[in-house]
C-alpha distance (Angstrom), angle and dihedral (degrees) to the residues before:
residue distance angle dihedral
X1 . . .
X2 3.43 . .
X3 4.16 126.2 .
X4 3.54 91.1 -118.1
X5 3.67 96.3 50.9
X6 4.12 98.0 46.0
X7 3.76 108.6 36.8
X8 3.92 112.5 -154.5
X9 3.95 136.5 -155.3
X10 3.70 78.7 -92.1
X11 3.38 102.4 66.5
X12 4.20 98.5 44.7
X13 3.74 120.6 97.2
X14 4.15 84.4 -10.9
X15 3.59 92.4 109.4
X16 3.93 126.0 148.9
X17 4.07 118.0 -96.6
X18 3.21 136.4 163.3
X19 3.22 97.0 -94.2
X20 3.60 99.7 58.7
X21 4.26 99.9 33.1
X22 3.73 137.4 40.2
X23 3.83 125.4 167.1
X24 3.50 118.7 -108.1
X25 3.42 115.5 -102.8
X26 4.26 135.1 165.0
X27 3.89 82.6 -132.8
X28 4.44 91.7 67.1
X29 4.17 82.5 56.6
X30 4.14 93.7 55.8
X31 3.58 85.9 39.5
X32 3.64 103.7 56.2
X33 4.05 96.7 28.1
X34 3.88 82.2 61.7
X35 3.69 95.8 51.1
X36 3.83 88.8 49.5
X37 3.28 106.7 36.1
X38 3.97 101.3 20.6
X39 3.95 88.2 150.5
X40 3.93 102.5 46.8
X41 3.99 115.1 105.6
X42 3.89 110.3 -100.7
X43 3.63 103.8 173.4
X44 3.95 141.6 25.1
X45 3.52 123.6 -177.7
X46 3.76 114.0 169.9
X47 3.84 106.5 -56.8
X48 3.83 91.0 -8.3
X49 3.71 132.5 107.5
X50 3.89 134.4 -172.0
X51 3.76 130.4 -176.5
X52 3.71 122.2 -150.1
X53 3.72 84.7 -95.8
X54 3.36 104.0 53.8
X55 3.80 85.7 46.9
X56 3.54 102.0 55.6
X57 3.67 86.7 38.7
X58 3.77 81.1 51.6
X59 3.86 100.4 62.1
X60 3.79 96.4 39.7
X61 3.28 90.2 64.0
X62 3.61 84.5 49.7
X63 3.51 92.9 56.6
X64 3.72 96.2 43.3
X65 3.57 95.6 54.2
X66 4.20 92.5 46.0
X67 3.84 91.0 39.6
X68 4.15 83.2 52.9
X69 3.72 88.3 55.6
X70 3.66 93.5 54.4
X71 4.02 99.6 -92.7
X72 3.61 110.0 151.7
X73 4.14 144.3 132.5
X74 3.41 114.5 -18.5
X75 3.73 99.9 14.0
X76 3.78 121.2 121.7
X77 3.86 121.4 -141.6
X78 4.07 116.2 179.7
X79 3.33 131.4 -168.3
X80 3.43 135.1 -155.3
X81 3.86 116.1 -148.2
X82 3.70 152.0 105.2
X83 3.30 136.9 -101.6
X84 4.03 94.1 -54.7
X85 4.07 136.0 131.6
X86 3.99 89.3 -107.0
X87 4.18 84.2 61.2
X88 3.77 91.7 47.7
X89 3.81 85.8 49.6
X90 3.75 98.2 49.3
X91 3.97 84.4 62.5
X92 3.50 98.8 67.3
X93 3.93 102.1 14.6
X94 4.30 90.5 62.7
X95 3.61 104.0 45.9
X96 3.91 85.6 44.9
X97 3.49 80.9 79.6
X98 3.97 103.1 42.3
X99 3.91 90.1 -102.9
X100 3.72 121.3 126.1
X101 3.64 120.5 -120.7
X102 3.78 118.6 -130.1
X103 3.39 119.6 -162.3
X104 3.93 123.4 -150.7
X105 3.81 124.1 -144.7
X106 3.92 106.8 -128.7
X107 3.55 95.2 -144.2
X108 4.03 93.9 55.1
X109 4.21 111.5 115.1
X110 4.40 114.6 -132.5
X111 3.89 91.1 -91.7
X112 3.83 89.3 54.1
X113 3.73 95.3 43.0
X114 3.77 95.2 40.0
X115 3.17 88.4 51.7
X116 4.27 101.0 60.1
X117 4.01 86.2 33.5
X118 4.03 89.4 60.6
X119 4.28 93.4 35.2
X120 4.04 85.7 47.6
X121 3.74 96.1 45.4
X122 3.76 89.5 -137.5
X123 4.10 113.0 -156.4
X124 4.20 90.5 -173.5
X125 3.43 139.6 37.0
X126 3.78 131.9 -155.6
X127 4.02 113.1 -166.8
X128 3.81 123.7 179.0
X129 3.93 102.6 -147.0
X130 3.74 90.2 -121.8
X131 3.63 79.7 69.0
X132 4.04 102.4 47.6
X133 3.69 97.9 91.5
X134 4.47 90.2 65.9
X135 3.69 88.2 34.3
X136 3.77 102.3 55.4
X137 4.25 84.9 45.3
X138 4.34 75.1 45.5
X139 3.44 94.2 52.0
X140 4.14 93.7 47.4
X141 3.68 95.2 65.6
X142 3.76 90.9 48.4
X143 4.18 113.6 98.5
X144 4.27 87.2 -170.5
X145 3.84 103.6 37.4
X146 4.09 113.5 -160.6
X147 3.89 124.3 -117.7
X148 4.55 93.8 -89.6
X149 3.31 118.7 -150.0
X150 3.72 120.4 -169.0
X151 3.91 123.0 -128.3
X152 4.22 104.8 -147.9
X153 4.35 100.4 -168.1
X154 3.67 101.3 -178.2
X155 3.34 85.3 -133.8
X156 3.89 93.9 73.3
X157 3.61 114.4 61.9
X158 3.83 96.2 173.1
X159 4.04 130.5 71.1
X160 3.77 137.1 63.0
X161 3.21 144.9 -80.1
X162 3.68 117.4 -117.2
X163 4.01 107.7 150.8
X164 3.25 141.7 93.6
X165 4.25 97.5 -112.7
X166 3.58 130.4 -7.8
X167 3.92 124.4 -94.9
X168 3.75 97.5 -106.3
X169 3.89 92.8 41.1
X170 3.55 86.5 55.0
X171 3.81 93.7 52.2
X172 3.99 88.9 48.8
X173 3.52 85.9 66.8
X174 3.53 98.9 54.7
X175 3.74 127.9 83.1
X176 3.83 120.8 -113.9
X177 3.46 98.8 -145.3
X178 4.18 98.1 45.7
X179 3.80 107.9 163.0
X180 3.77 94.4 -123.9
X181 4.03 112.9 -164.3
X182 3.55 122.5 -125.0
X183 4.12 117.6 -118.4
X184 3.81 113.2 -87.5
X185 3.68 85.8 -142.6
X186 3.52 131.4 27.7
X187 3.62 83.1 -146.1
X188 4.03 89.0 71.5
X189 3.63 114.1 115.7
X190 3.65 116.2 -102.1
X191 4.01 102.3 -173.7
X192 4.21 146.6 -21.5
X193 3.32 136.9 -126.8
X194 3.44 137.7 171.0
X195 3.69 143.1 -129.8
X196 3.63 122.0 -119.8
X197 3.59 94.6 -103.6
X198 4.04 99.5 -149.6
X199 3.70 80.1 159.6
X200 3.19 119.0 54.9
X201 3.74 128.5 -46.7
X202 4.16 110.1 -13.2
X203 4.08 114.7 -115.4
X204 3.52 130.4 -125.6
X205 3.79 112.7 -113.3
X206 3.78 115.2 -151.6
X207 3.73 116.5 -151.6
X208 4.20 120.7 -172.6
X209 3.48 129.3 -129.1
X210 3.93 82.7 -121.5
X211 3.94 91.3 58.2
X212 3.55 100.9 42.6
X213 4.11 88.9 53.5
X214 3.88 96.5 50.3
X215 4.11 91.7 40.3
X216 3.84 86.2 55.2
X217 3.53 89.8 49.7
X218 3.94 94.3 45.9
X219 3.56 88.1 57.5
X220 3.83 97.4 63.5
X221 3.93 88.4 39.6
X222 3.76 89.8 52.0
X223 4.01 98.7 38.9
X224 3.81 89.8 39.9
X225 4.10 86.6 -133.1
X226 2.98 120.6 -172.3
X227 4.17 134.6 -141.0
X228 3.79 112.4 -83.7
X229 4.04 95.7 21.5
X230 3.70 117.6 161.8
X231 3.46 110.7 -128.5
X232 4.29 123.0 -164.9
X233 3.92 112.0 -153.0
X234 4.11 100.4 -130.7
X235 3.53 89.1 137.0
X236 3.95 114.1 81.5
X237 3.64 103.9 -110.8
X238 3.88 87.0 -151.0
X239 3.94 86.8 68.9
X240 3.84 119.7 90.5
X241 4.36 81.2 -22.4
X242 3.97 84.1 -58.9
X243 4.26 85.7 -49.4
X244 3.77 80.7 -68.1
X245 3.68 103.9 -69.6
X246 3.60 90.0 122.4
X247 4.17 77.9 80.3
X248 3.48 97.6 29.6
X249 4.00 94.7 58.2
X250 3.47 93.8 52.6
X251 4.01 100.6 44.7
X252 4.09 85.5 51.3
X253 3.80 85.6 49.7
X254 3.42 92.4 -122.0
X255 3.88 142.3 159.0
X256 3.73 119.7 -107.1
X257 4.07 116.8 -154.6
X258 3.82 109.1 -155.4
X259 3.99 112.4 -138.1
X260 4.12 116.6 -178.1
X261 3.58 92.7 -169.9
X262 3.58 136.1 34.9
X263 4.11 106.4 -132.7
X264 3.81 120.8 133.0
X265 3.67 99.5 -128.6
X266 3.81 81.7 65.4
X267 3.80 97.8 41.8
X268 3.72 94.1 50.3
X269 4.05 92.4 39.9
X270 3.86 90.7 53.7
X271 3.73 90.9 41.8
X272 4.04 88.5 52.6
X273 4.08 88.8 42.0
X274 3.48 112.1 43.1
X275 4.32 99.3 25.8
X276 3.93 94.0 -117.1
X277 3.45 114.7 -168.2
X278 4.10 106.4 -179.7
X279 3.67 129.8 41.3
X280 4.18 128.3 157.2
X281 4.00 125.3 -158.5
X282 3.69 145.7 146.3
X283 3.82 119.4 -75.3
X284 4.10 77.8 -101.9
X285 3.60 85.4 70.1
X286 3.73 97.3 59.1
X287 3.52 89.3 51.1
X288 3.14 94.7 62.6
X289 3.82 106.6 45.0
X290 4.07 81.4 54.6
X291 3.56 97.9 53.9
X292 3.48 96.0 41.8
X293 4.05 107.8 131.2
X294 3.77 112.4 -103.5
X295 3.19 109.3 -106.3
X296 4.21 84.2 57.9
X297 3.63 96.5 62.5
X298 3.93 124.6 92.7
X299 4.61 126.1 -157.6
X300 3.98 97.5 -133.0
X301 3.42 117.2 -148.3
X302 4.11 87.6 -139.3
X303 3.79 141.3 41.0
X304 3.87 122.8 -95.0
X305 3.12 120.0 -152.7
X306 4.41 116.3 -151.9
X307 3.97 121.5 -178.4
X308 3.68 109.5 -146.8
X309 3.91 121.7 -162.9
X310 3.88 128.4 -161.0
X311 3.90 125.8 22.1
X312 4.32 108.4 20.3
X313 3.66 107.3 -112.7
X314 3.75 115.2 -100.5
X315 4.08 112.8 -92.6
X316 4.22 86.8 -109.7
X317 3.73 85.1 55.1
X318 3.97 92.2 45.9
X319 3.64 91.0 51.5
X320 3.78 105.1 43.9
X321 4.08 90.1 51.3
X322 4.23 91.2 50.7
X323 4.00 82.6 49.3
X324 4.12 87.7 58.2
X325 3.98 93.7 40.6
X326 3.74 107.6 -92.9
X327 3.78 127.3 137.3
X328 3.56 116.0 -151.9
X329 3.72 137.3 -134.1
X330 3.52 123.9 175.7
X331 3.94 120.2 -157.9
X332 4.10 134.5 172.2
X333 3.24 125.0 -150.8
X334 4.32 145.2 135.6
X335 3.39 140.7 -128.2
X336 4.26 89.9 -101.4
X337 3.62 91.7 64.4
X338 3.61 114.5 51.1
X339 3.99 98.6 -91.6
X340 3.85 115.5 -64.3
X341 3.68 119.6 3.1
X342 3.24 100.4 164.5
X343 4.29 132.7 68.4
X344 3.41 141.2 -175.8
X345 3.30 93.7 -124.9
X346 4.02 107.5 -142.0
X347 3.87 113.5 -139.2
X348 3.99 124.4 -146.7
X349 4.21 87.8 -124.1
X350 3.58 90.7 62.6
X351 3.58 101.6 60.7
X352 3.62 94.9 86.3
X353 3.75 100.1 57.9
X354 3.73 122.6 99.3
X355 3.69 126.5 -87.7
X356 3.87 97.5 -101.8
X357 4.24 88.2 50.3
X358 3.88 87.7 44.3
X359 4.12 94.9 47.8
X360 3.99 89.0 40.3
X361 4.29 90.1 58.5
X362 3.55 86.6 36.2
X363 3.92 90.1 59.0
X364 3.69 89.6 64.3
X365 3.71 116.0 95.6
X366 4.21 91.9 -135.8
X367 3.22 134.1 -155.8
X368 4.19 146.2 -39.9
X369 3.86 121.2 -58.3
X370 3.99 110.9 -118.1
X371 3.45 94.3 -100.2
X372 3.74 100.1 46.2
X373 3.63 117.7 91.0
X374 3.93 113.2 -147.0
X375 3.34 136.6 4.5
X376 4.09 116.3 -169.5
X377 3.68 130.1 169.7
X378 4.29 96.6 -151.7
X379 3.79 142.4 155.2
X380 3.72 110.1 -75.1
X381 4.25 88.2 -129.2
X382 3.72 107.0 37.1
X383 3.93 99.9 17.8
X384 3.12 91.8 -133.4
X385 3.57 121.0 164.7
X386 3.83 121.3 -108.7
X387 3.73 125.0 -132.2
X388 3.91 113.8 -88.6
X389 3.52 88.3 -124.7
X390 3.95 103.5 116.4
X391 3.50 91.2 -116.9
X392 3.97 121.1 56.7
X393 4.14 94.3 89.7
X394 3.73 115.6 -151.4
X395 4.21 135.9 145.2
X396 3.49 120.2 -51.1
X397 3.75 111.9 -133.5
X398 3.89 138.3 -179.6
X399 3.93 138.4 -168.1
X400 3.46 138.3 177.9
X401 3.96 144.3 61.1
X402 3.98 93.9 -21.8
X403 3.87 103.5 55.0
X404 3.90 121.0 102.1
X405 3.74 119.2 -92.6
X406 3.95 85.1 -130.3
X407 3.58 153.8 -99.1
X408 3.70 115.9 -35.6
X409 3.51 109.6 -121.9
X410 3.55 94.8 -3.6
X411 3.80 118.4 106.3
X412 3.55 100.8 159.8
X413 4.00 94.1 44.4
X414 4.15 79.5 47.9
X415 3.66 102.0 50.5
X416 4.14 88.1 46.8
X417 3.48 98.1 56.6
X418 3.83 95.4 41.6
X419 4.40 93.1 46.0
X420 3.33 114.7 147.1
X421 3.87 98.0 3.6
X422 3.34 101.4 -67.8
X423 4.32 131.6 88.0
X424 3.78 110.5 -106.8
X425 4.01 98.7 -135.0
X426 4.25 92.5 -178.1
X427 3.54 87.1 -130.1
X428 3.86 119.1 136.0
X429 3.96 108.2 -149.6
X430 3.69 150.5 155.6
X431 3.78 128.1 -122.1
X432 3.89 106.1 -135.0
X433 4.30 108.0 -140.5
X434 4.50 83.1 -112.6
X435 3.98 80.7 62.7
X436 3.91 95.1 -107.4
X437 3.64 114.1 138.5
X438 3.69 114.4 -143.9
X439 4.30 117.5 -160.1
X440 4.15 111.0 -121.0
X441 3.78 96.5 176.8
X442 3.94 142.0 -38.6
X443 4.18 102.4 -92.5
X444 3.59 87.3 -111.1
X445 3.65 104.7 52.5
X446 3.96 100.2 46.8
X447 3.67 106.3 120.1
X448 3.69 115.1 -127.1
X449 4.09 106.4 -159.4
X450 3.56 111.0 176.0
X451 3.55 100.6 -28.9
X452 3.92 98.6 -46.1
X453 3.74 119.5 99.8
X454 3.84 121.0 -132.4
X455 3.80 124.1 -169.7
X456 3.51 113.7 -134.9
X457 4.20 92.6 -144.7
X458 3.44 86.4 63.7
X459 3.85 104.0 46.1
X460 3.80 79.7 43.9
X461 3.64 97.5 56.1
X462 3.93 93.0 61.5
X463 3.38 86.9 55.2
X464 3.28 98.1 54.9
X465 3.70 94.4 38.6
X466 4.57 82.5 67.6
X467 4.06 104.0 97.1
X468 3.86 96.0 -131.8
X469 4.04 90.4 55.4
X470 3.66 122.7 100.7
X471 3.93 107.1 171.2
X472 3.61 129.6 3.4
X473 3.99 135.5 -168.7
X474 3.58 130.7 -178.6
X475 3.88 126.1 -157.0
X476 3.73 136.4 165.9
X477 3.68 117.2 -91.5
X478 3.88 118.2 -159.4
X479 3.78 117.4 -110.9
X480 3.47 131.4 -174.2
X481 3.98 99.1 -152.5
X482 4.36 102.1 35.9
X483 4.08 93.2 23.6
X484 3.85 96.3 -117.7
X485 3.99 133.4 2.9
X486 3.70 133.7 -147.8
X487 3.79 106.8 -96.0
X488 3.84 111.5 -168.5
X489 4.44 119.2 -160.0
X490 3.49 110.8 -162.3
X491 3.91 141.3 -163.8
X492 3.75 113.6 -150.5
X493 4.12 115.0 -144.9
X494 3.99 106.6 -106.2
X495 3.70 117.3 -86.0
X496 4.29 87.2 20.1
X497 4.09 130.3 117.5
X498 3.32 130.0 -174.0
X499 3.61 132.3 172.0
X500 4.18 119.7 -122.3
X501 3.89 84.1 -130.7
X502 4.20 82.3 59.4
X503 3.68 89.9 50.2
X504 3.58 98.1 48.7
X505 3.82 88.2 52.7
X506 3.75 89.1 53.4
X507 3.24 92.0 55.5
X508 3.60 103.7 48.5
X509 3.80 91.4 54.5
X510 3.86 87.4 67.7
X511 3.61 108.6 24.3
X512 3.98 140.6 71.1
X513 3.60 113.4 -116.8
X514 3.65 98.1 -106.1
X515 3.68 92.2 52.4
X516 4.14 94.1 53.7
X517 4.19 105.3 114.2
X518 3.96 105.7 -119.7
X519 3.40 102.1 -159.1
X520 4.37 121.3 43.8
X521 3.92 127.7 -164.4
X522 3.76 132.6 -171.1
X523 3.53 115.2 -146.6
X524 3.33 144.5 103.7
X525 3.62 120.5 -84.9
X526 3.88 139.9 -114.8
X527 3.35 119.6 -105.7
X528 3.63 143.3 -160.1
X529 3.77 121.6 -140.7
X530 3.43 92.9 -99.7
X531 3.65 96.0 44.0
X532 3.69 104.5 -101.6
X533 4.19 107.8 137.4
X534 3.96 103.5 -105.4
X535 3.97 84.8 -130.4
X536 4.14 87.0 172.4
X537 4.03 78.5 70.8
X538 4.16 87.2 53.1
X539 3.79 90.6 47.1
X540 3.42 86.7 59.2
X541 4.35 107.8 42.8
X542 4.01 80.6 40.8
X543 3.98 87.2 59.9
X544 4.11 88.4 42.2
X545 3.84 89.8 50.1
């Protein structure tokens, strides 16, 4: 019998109070870490410096000031900003006041950004004056325009003007000790964010107060982190709410290092200069930090450990960032739940295998975070569950604590991705027999060439695995005899040449006929703002080729 049905001594007199439960929130972590550690440095941006208690003091005045404009539950204020203290602030300071943060992707056009301003009914704007030349052509297309509010970073000394008041200004007329209100529900939104829509218009994910607390606890379960950790901001914090670290920093007491722009003179400078110990970033980031020119590169005296999400880093790239002191730890993860949520989970007896062994596990995407509750790679249809055998490829699908609360304003987008129970990621993966699940290909860029299916990550790791290469993407080409053909775009390394004929041979050594690219480019690749390769953009210069 059910628990509702047969009442026990267990559920008489035993009823929730509050003394005995709160909702989770992010806010309880800034809260308490202040009170503890009200003197420990929070923040550094540049020449700046905040302690715990000038950053909590920081974003109640935040909230005061927005809750004095009429800002309150339900509202959505969105910001548009780097990596900077203000966008650190917003985190707490909004949902102080029951509003819903909405972070803006920097790299978005006016359509795009009009767009998710108008769908999110946004009250208040946030605009770092880097920013005010797409804003004002933003603000144009927009019949109700938002109270704008200007960010000035002294490190910017370009840009307009186009608010109302200035961020600091605004702050000044807050009150440092606002008496900020708990949610009533931990199932209150906290912020939105949405998805890069390369088809069609994006959608707005909805993440709860509830999910954003246990993801920035997963993180320090998962990463092991310790108090005090020094943690460098290479990873937009407008992505997946910065995969959460935002919270997770502040709960593990930590100190967060501002970066506006991701170059690796300044990541290994700031690493050097201010002892970092943590950083996260795309597989595009690693690449970078190990082709950095010579005299760019730093020895550390300590190991730093960097989380990076979607495809594993080739072996080379593996290699070359143990060499300079980094640890690696590669997660997956989407936009609908929280950032990563799942890790390869690295075990003590695999230390002592070689490099190639080590890179190959560390290709595979891993296992659930703590907090999450399943993990399944299944039929799309049935959801049934496909062999652990490392081969039989089917969805990859999650549940539990860390998944989005949905679409905003989308039911029918909602009830899709949630069918059956379970989130629909649009992943296509294998289930390794140790229970690891290991990515082959998003559904929609498996290349079916007459008849056979060929993932792209794998095609792509032989290219990657050729010394001269530096970045790799595979697409489908159209072809009138086999349907559609592997078509591989490739980055050399500076200073490297290497013949198409070379590749070709490469790639022949290590693949089956069927899988062999036809058709090779040389050029740089398309990016997202968070480095993922824009292969929609591929797609479409293969089918021009």
């Amino acid at each position: 019998m059910s628990a509702e049905s047969t009442p026990s001594k267990y559920d008489t007199n035993l009823d929730r109070n509050p003394a005995n439960y709160q909702p989770l929130t992010p806010l309880s972590l800034l809260e308490r870490t202040a009170d503890v550690h009200p003197d420990r440095v929070a923040v550094i941006h540049g020449d700046q410096r905040w302690t715990y208690r000038e950053l909590y003091a920081r974003c109640r005045r935040l909230a005061s000031a927005l809750a004095a404009r009429g800002i309150g539950y339900g509202d959505t204020v969105s910001i548009m900003a780097p990596n900077t203290p203000a966008m650190l602030e917003a985190h707490y300071g909004v949902p102080m006041t029951g509003a819903v943060l909405n972070e803006l992707n920097i790299r978005l056009d006016p359509e795009a950004l009009a767009f998710i301003l108008k769908h999110a009914e946004t009250k208040v704007l946030f605009t770092d004056r880097e920013f005010s030349g797409v804003i004002k052509a933003t603000l144009e297309l927009l019949d109700d325009k938002p109270l704008v509010i200007d960010i000035d970073d002294p490190a910017i000394t370009h840009g307009d003007f186009l608010g109302e008041i200035e961020y600091e200004a605004l702050l000044a007329e807050g009150d440092p000790d606002y008496a900020w209100e708990m949610p009533a529900d931990e199932w209150q939104s906290i912020s939105l964010g949405y998805t890069s829509g390369t088809t069609g218009d994006p959608k707005g994910v909805v993440y709860s107060h509830r999910g954003a607390w246990m993801n920035g606890v997963n993180n320090i379960l998962t990463w092991d982190l310790p108090k005090g950790s020094v943690y460098l901001w290479t990873l937009p914090m407008f992505h997946c709410s910065g995969w959460c670290f935002p919270y997770t920093m502040v709960a593990a007491a930590g100190t967060q290092v501002c970066l506006r722009r991701v170059e690796a003179k300044a990541i290994f400078d700031a690493i050097e200069t201010h002892g970092v110990t943590h950083l996260c970033g795309a597989p595009t980031v690693l690449g970078l930090l190990v082709n950095a020119p010579a005299e760019v590169k730093r020895n550390f005296d300590h190991k730093i450990q960097m989380m990076t999400a979607a495809s594993a880093p080739p072996s080379s790239v593996i290699a070359g960032m143990e060499a300079m002191g980094f640890e690696i730890t590669h997660v997956y993860g989407l936009t609908e739940v929280y950032g990563p949520v799942v890790v390869c989970e690295w075990k003590p007896e695999w230390d002592a295998k070689p490099l190639e062994e080590r890179a190959r596990i560390k290709a595979r995407q891993g296992v659930r975070y703590a907090l999450q509750q399943g993990l399944t790679v299944a039929d799309p249809e049935t959801l049934e569950p496909v062999p652990a055998d490392g081969q039989t490829m089917g969805e990859v699908m999650m549940r539990g604590n860390i998944t989005m609360k949905g679409y905003l304003k989308n039911k029918s987008a909602t009830d899709k991705a949630f069918a059956g129970g379970w989130f629909h990621s649009g992943d296509l993966g294998v289930m390794h027999p140790d229970g690891y699940i290991e990515l082959k290909d998003r559904s929609k860029d498996i290349i079916i060439s007459g008849g056979e299916n060929i993932s792209s990550i794998e095609v792509e790791e032989v290219l990657y695995s050729h010394p001269a290469v530096m970045e790799a993407a595979v697409v489908a080409r159209p072809d009138e005899k086999w349907g559609e053909t592997p078509c591989a775009f490739i980055t050399l390394k500076p200073g490297s040449t290497v013949t198409e004929t070379e590749i070709r041979e490469h790639c022949a050594k290590h693949l089956a006929r069927f899988k062999l690219p036809k058709t090779f480019v040389f050029t740089d690749l398309p990016k997202t703002s968070t480095g993922k390769v824009q292969k929609f953009v591929l797609r479409e210069r293969a089918r021009g080729l």
